[in-house]
C-alpha positions as CSV (number, residue, x, y, z in Angstrom):
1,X,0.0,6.9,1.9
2,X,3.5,6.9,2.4
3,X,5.3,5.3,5.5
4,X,7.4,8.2,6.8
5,X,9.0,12.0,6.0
6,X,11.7,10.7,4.5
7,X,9.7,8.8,1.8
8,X,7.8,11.9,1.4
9,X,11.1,14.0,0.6
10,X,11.8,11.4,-1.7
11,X,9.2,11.7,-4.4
12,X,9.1,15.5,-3.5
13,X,12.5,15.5,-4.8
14,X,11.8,13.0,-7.5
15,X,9.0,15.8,-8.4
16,X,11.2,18.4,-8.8
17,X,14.0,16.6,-10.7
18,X,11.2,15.3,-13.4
19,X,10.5,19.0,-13.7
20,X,13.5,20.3,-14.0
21,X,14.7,18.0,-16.2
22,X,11.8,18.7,-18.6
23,X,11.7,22.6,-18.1
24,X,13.0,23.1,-21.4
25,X,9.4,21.8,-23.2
26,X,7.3,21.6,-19.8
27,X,4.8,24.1,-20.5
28,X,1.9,24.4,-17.5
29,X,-1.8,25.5,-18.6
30,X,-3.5,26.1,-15.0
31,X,-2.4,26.3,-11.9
32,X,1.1,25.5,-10.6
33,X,-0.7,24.2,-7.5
34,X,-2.7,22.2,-9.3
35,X,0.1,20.7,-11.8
36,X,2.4,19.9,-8.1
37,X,-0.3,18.6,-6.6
38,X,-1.1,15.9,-9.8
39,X,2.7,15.3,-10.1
40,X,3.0,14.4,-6.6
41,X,-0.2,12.0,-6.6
42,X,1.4,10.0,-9.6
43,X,4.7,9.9,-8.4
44,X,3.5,8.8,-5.4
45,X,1.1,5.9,-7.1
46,X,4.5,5.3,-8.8
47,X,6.4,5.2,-5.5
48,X,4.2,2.6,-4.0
49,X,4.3,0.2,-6.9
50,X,8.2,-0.1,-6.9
51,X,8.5,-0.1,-2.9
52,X,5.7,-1.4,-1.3
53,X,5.1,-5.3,-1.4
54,X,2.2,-6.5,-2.1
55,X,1.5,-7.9,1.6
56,X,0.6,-4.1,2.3
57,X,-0.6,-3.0,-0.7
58,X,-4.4,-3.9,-0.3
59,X,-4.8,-2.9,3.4
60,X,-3.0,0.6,2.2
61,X,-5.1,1.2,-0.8
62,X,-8.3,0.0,1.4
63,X,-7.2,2.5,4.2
64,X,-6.4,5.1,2.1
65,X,-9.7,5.0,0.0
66,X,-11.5,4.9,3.0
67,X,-9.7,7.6,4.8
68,X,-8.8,10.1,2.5
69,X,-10.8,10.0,-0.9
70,X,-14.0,11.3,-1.6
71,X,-15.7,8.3,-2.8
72,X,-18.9,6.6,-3.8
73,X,-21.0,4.9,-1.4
74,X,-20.5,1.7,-3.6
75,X,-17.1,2.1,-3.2
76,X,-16.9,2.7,0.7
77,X,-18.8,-0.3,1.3
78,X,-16.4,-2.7,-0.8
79,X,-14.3,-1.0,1.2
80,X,-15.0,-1.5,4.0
81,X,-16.0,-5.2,3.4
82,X,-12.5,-6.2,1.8
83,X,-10.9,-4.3,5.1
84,X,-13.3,-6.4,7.0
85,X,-12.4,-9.8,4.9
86,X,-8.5,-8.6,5.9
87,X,-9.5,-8.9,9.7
88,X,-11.2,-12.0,9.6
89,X,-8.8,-13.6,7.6
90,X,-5.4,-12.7,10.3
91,X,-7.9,-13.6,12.7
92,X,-8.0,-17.0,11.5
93,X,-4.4,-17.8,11.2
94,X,-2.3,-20.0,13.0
95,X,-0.9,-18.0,15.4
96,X,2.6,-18.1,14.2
97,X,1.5,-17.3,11.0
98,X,-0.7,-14.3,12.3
99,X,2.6,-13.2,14.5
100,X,5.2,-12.8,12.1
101,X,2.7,-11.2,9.5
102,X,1.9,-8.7,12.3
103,X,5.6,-7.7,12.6
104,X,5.7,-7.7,9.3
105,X,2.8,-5.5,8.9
106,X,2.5,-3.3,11.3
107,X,5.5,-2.9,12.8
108,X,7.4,-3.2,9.4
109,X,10.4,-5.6,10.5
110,X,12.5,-7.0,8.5
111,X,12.1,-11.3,8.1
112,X,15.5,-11.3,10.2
113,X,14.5,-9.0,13.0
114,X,10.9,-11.4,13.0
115,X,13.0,-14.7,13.0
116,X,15.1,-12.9,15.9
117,X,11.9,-12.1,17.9
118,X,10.2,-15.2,17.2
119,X,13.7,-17.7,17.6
120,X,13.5,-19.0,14.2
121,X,15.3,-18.4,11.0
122,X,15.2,-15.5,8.4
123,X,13.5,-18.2,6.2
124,X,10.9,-19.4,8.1
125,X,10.1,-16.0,9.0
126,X,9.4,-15.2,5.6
127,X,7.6,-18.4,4.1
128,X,5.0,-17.3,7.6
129,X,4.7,-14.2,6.1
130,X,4.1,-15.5,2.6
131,X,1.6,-18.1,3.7
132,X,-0.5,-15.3,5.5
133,X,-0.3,-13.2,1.8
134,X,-2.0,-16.4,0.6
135,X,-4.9,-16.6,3.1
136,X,-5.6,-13.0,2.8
137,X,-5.6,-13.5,-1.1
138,X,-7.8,-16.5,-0.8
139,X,-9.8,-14.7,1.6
140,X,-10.4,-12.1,-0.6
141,X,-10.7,-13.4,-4.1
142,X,-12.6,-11.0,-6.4
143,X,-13.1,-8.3,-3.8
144,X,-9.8,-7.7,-3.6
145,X,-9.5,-7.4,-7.5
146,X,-12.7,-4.9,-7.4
147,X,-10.8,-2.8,-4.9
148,X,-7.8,-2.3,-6.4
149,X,-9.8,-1.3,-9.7
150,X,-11.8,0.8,-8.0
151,X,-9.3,2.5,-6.8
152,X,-7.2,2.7,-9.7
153,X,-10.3,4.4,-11.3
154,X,-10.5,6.8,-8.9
155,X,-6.8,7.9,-9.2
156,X,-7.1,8.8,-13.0
């Protein structure tokens, strides 16, 4: 779910400060496994909604649900058909449009290393990745909405 190690050792260490700074009235029932493993699962959740945009955020959660979580076979196949609508979608762009959403995406540049590889401006680099958000979100409509709360279910 997270990008690299040193993401990871972040919300590990954002974990273990919440802990500590509640020992005084933290009282764990169960197993200490158990309580680590639901505190890193929310602080990761947590971690994603302040640093990940939401150009990534669908194809992650989609990825992740597919790939990871025990699911449904309701929920696999919305799924896998928003994953699918993703795909069709970048295939349809202009291919400027598809280009600097790709560096954006998958190779996670920032808009001036795109405008830099692409000879335009920090600007235009980012208004080509905003207009490929907005055919993905077309593309998607309510599927996208009945991932994400299918997904959000699943993570209580």
């Amino acid at each position: 779910m997270l990008r690299g190690e040193e993401e990871a050792a972040d919300v590990l260490q954002d974990v273990f400060t919440s802990i500590w700074q509640r020992r005084g009235e933290l009282a764990i029932q169960g197993s200490v496994a158990a309580y680590l493993h639901t505190s890193v699962r929310y602080k990761v959740r947590d971690y994603i909604a302040r640093n990940i945009t939401r150009r990534d955020y669908l194809s992650l959660l989609t990825d992740t649900a597919v790939h990871v979580l025990p699911a449904t076979s309701q929920l696999r196949l919305e799924l896998k058909e928003a994953q699918e609508t993703i795909q069709s979608a970048i295939s349809r762009m202009p291919a400027r449009v598809r280009e600097a959403y790709q560096y954006r995406r998958e190779q996670h540049l920032s808009y001036a290393e795109i405008a830099e590889r692409m000879g335009t401006s920090p600007e235009t680099a980012r208004k080509q990745v905003q207009k490929a958000l907005g055919i993905i979100k077309e593309s998607l409509g309510y599927t996208g909405v009945a991932v994400i709360m299918a997904f959000s279910h699943l993570m209580k």
